[in-house]
N, C-alpha and C positions, 0 to 999 in steps of 0.2 A: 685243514678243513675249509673248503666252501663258504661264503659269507652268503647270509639268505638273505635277499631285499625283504624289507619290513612291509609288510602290506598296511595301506593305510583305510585298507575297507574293513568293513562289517565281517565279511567270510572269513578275511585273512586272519582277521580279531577272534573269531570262534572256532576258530582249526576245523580240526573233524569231528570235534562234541558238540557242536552246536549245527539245530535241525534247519532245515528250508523255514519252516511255518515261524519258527524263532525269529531269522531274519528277516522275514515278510514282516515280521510286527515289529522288529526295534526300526525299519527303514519307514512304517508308520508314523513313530512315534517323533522319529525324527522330521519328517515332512510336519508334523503338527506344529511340533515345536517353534518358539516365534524365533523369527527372524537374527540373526546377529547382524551388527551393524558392520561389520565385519561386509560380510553377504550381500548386504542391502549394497555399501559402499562399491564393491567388484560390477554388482548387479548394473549399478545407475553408470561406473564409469565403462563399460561395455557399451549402454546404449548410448553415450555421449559419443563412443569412437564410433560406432555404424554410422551415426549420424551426422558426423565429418565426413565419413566415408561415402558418404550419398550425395552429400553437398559438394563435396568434390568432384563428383562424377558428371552431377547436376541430374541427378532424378530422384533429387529434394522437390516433392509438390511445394510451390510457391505458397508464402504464408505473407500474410497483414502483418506488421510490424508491429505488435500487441502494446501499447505505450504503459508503463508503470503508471497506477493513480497514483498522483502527484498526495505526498504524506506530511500533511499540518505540520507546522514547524513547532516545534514545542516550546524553545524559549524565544518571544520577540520580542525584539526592542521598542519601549513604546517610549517616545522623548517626554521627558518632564516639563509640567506643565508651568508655565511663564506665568507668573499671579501679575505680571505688571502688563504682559500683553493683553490677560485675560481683561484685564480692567477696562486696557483702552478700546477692545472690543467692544465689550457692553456699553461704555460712554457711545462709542459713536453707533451701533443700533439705535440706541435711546434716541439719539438729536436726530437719525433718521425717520424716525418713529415720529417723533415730536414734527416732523418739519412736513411728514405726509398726512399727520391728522390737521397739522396747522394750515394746509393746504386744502383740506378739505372743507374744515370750518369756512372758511374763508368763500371757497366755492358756492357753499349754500346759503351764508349770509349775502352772497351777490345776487344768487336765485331769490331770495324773499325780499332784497332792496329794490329789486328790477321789477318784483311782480308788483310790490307795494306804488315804485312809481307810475305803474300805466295806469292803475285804478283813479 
């Protein structure tokens, strides 16, 4: 006996009992149906390969080289803080501090000595 190739469509699944209007609607029902990822995957790596295939030819439209935005690093290092640098800091703003007002005092004590002696 003969070996029949197995039909992997719809018709060959319904033999001769099943009508036109039947298959119109189960080949509906199938286009509705979502997606397998199956599908999607064949689908995406098809247009990947046209798209070699054009860039190889070179009648790839030239494209801007789209740059990733750059994505926040989530853990960073932040160095620990020196309580002993921190100190020497503050001293010396302070005597800065101190040596810019003390320069200023000084400034206007010369303005009121000066004005005092012309009188």
């Amino acid at each position: 006996m003969a070996r029949v190739k197995k039909s992997r469509s719809m018709r060959g699944k319904l033999g001769k009992t099943g009508s036109k209007e039947l298959l119109k609607e189960q080949n509906k029902a199938r286009k509705a149906s979502s997606t397998r990822r199956f599908a999607t995957k064949k689908a995406k790596e098809r247009k990947e390969q046209a798209h070699k295939k054009l860039d190889r030819l070179g009648l790839l439209p030239a494209q801007e080289e789209a740059k990733a935005p750059v994505r926040p690093r989530r853990f960073v290092f932040v160095k620990p803080v020196d309580e002993k640098e921190e100190e020497a800091k503050k001293a010396a703003l302070l005597e800065q501090e101190s040596i810019e007002n003390d320069s200023e005092d000084l400034s206007t004590d010369e303005l009121l000595s000066a004005f005092s002696e012309e009188k």
